[in-house]
C-alpha positions as CSV (number, residue, x, y, z in Angstrom):
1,X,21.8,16.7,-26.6
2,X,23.4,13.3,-27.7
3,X,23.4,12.5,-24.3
4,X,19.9,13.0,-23.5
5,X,19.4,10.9,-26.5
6,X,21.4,8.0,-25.9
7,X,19.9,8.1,-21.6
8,X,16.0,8.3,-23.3
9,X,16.9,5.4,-25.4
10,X,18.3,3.3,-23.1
11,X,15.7,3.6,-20.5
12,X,13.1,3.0,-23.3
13,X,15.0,0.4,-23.9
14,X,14.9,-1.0,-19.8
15,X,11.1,-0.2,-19.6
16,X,10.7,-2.3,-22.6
17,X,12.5,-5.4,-21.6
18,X,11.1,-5.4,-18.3
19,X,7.3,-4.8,-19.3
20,X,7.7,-8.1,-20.9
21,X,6.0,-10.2,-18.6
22,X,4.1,-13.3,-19.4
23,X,0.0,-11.8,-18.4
24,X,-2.5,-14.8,-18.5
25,X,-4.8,-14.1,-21.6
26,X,-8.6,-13.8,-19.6
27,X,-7.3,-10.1,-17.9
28,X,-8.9,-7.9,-19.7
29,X,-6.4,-4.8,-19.0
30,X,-2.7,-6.6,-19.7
31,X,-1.0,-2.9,-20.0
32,X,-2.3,-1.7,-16.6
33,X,-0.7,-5.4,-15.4
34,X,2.7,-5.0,-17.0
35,X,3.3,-1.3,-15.8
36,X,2.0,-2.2,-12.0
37,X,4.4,-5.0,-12.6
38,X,7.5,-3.0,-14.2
39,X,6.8,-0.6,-10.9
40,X,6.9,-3.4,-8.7
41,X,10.3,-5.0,-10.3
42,X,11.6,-1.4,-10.2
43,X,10.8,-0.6,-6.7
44,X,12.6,-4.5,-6.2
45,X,15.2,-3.4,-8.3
46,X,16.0,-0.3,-6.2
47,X,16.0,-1.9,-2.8
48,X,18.3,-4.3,-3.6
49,X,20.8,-1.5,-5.0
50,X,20.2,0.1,-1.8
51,X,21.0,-2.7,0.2
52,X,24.1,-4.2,-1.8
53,X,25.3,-0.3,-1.5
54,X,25.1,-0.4,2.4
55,X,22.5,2.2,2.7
56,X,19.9,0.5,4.3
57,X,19.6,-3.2,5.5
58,X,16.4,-5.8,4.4
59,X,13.2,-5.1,6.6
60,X,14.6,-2.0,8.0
61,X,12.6,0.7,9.0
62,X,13.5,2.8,6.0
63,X,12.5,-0.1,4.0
64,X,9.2,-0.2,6.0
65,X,8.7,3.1,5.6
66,X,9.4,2.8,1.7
67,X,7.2,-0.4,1.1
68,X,4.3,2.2,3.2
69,X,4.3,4.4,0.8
70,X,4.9,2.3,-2.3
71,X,2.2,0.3,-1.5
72,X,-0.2,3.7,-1.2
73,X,0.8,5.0,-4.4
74,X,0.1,1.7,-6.5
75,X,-3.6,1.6,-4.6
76,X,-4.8,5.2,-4.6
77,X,-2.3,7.2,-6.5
78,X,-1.1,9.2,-3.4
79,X,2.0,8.1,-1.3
80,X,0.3,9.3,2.0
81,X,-3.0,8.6,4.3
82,X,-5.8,10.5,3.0
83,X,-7.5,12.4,5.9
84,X,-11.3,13.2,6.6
85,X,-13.6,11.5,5.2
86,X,-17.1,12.8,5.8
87,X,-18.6,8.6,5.7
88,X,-16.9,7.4,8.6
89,X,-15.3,8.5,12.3
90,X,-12.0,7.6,12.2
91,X,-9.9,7.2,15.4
92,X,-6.2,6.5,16.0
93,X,-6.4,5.1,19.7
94,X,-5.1,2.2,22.0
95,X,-6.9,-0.9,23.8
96,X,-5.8,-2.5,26.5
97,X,-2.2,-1.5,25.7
98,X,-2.5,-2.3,21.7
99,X,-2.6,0.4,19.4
100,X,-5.7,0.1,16.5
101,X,-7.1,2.4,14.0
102,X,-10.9,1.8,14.4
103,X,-13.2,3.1,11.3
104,X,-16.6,4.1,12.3
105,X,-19.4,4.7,9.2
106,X,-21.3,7.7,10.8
107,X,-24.4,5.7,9.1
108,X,-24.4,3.5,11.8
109,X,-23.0,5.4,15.0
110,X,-26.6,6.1,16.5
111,X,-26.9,2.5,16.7
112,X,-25.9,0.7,20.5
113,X,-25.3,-2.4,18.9
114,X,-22.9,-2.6,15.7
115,X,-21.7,-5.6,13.8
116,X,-16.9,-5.6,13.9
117,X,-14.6,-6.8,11.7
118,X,-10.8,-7.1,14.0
119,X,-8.2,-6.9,11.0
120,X,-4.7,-8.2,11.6
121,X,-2.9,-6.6,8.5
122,X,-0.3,-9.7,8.9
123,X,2.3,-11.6,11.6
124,X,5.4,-9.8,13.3
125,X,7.4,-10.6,10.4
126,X,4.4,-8.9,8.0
127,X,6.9,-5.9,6.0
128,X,3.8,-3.1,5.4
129,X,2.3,-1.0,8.3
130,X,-0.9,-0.1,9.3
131,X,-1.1,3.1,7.2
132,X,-0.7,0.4,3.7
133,X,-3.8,-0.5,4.8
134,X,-6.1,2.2,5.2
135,X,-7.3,2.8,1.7
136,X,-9.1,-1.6,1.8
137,X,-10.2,-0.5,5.7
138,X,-12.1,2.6,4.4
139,X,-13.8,0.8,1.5
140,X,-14.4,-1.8,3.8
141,X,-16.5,-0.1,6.5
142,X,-17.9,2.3,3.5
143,X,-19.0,-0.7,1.6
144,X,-20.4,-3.0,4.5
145,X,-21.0,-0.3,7.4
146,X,-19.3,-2.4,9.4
147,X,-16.8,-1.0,12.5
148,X,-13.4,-2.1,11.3
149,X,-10.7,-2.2,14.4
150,X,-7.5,-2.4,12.3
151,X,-4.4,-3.2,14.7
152,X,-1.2,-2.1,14.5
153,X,1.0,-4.8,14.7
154,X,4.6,-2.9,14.5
Protein backbone atom coordinates (compact mmCIF):
# COMPACT_ATOMS: atom_id res chain seq x y z
CA UNK A 1 0.00 0.00 0.00
CA UNK A 2 2.98 2.46 0.89
CA UNK A 3 4.07 1.82 -2.46
CA UNK A 4 1.11 2.69 -4.31
CA UNK A 5 1.25 5.76 -2.22
CA UNK A 6 4.62 6.97 -2.68
CA UNK A 7 4.11 5.85 -7.11
CA UNK A 8 0.55 8.19 -6.96
CA UNK A 9 2.48 10.88 -5.43
CA UNK A 10 5.21 11.01 -7.45
CA UNK A 11 3.43 10.97 -10.66
CA UNK A 12 1.15 13.71 -9.18
CA UNK A 13 3.97 15.17 -8.57
CA UNK A 14 5.45 14.75 -12.62
CA UNK A 15 1.96 15.79 -13.98
CA UNK A 16 2.16 18.77 -11.95
CA UNK A 17 5.58 20.10 -12.94
CA UNK A 18 5.02 19.43 -16.43
CA UNK A 19 1.44 21.11 -16.75
CA UNK A 20 3.29 24.17 -15.88
CA UNK A 21 3.46 25.73 -19.07
CA UNK A 22 3.50 29.33 -19.76
CA UNK A 23 -0.51 29.68 -21.82
CA UNK A 24 -0.86 33.26 -23.26
CA UNK A 25 -3.77 34.88 -21.21
CA UNK A 26 -6.55 35.62 -24.33
CA UNK A 27 -7.30 31.39 -24.48
CA UNK A 28 -10.11 31.06 -22.95
CA UNK A 29 -9.69 27.13 -22.00
CA UNK A 30 -5.78 27.22 -20.37
CA UNK A 31 -6.51 23.55 -18.63
CA UNK A 32 -7.59 21.91 -21.93
CA UNK A 33 -3.96 23.63 -23.31
CA UNK A 34 -1.79 22.39 -20.54
CA UNK A 35 -3.10 18.71 -20.56
CA UNK A 36 -2.92 18.52 -24.68
CA UNK A 37 0.42 20.01 -23.87
CA UNK A 38 1.56 17.54 -20.89
CA UNK A 39 0.29 14.72 -23.52
CA UNK A 40 2.31 16.00 -26.10
CA UNK A 41 5.65 16.38 -23.85
CA UNK A 42 4.79 12.88 -22.62
CA UNK A 43 4.40 11.26 -25.88
CA UNK A 44 8.03 13.34 -26.61
CA UNK A 45 9.16 12.11 -23.51
CA UNK A 46 8.50 8.44 -24.41
CA UNK A 47 10.03 8.40 -27.84
CA UNK A 48 13.09 9.57 -26.80
CA UNK A 49 13.32 6.76 -24.00
CA UNK A 50 12.59 4.52 -26.70
CA UNK A 51 15.15 5.70 -28.83
CA UNK A 52 18.14 6.23 -26.27
CA UNK A 53 16.98 2.41 -25.22
CA UNK A 54 17.61 1.04 -28.85
CA UNK A 55 14.15 0.03 -29.48
CA UNK A 56 13.23 2.05 -32.24
CA UNK A 57 15.25 4.64 -34.25
CA UNK A 58 13.85 8.56 -35.08
CA UNK A 59 11.27 8.64 -38.06
CA UNK A 60 11.03 4.92 -38.07
CA UNK A 61 8.05 3.31 -39.14
CA UNK A 62 7.14 2.36 -35.61
CA UNK A 63 7.45 5.93 -34.83
CA UNK A 64 5.27 6.78 -37.79
CA UNK A 65 2.90 4.48 -36.89
CA UNK A 66 2.96 5.94 -33.21
CA UNK A 67 2.79 9.67 -34.16
CA UNK A 68 -0.58 8.09 -36.50
CA UNK A 69 -2.22 7.29 -33.89
CA UNK A 70 -1.20 9.88 -31.36
CA UNK A 71 -2.19 12.42 -33.48
CA UNK A 72 -5.88 10.66 -33.87
CA UNK A 73 -6.42 10.34 -30.28
CA UNK A 74 -5.58 14.18 -29.39
CA UNK A 75 -8.17 15.19 -32.52
CA UNK A 76 -11.10 12.78 -32.12
CA UNK A 77 -10.54 10.79 -28.98
CA UNK A 78 -10.06 7.42 -30.97
CA UNK A 79 -6.57 6.12 -31.93
CA UNK A 80 -7.93 4.70 -35.33
CA UNK A 81 -9.79 5.88 -38.69
CA UNK A 82 -13.41 6.04 -38.17
CA UNK A 83 -15.25 4.25 -40.96
CA UNK A 84 -18.66 5.02 -42.76
CA UNK A 85 -19.84 8.01 -42.76
CA UNK A 86 -23.28 8.30 -44.26
CA UNK A 87 -22.25 12.34 -45.71
CA UNK A 88 -19.65 11.44 -47.95
CA UNK A 89 -18.32 8.43 -50.45
CA UNK A 90 -15.13 7.64 -49.40
CA UNK A 91 -12.58 5.82 -51.62
CA UNK A 92 -9.03 4.46 -50.94
CA UNK A 93 -7.74 4.26 -54.68
CA UNK A 94 -4.69 5.09 -56.93
CA UNK A 95 -4.12 7.77 -59.94
CA UNK A 96 -1.83 7.52 -62.37
CA UNK A 97 0.42 5.37 -60.12
CA UNK A 98 -0.13 7.70 -56.72
CA UNK A 99 -2.12 6.42 -54.11
CA UNK A 100 -5.07 9.18 -52.62
CA UNK A 101 -7.95 9.03 -50.39
CA UNK A 102 -10.56 11.04 -52.26
CA UNK A 103 -13.81 12.16 -50.01
CA UNK A 104 -16.89 12.57 -51.95
CA UNK A 105 -20.13 14.55 -50.04
CA UNK A 106 -22.97 12.39 -51.43
CA UNK A 107 -24.78 16.02 -51.51
CA UNK A 108 -23.01 16.77 -54.47
CA UNK A 109 -22.28 13.33 -56.43
CA UNK A 110 -25.33 13.85 -58.87
CA UNK A 111 -23.65 16.82 -60.01
CA UNK A 112 -21.04 16.27 -63.50
CA UNK A 113 -19.15 19.17 -62.55
CA UNK A 114 -17.69 19.43 -58.83
CA UNK A 115 -15.44 22.07 -57.32
CA UNK A 116 -11.55 19.85 -55.69
CA UNK A 117 -9.41 20.60 -53.18
CA UNK A 118 -5.77 18.27 -53.88
CA UNK A 119 -4.33 18.07 -50.24
CA UNK A 120 -0.63 17.32 -49.81
CA UNK A 121 -0.64 16.44 -45.93
CA UNK A 122 3.28 17.60 -46.12
CA UNK A 123 6.95 16.85 -47.98
CA UNK A 124 8.77 13.37 -48.01
CA UNK A 125 10.35 14.26 -44.83
CA UNK A 126 6.51 15.13 -43.41
CA UNK A 127 6.46 12.38 -39.95
CA UNK A 128 2.34 11.75 -39.95
CA UNK A 129 0.57 9.63 -42.63
CA UNK A 130 -2.44 9.96 -44.43
CA UNK A 131 -4.69 8.33 -41.94
CA UNK A 132 -3.55 11.61 -39.18
CA UNK A 133 -5.40 13.34 -41.55
CA UNK A 134 -8.71 12.07 -42.16
CA UNK A 135 -10.61 13.48 -39.25
CA UNK A 136 -9.66 17.75 -40.99
CA UNK A 137 -10.45 15.89 -44.74
CA UNK A 138 -13.90 14.77 -43.45
CA UNK A 139 -14.85 18.10 -41.92
CA UNK A 140 -13.51 19.58 -44.79
CA UNK A 141 -15.58 18.14 -47.63
CA UNK A 142 -18.61 17.96 -44.91
CA UNK A 143 -18.24 21.62 -44.25
CA UNK A 144 -17.62 23.01 -47.91
CA UNK A 145 -18.94 19.98 -50.12
CA UNK A 146 -16.07 20.12 -51.81
CA UNK A 147 -14.21 16.67 -53.34
CA UNK A 148 -11.14 16.44 -51.33
CA UNK A 149 -8.25 14.11 -53.10
CA UNK A 150 -5.95 13.62 -50.12
CA UNK A 151 -2.53 11.99 -51.38
CA UNK A 152 -0.56 9.74 -49.69
CA UNK A 153 2.76 10.79 -49.69
CA UNK A 154 4.61 7.69 -47.75
Amino acid sequence: MIRMTIFIVLLAMLIYSNMDGNIPEPIPEQFKVKVMDLCIKTYRHTLNVLVSLGLTTPFSEFERKLSDRFILLMTTGFPWVRGYDSQLQITDTTMKGVHVRMYQPVSSLQHKQRPVLVYFHGGWWSLLSIDSYDPLMRRIAKDSGVVIISVKLV
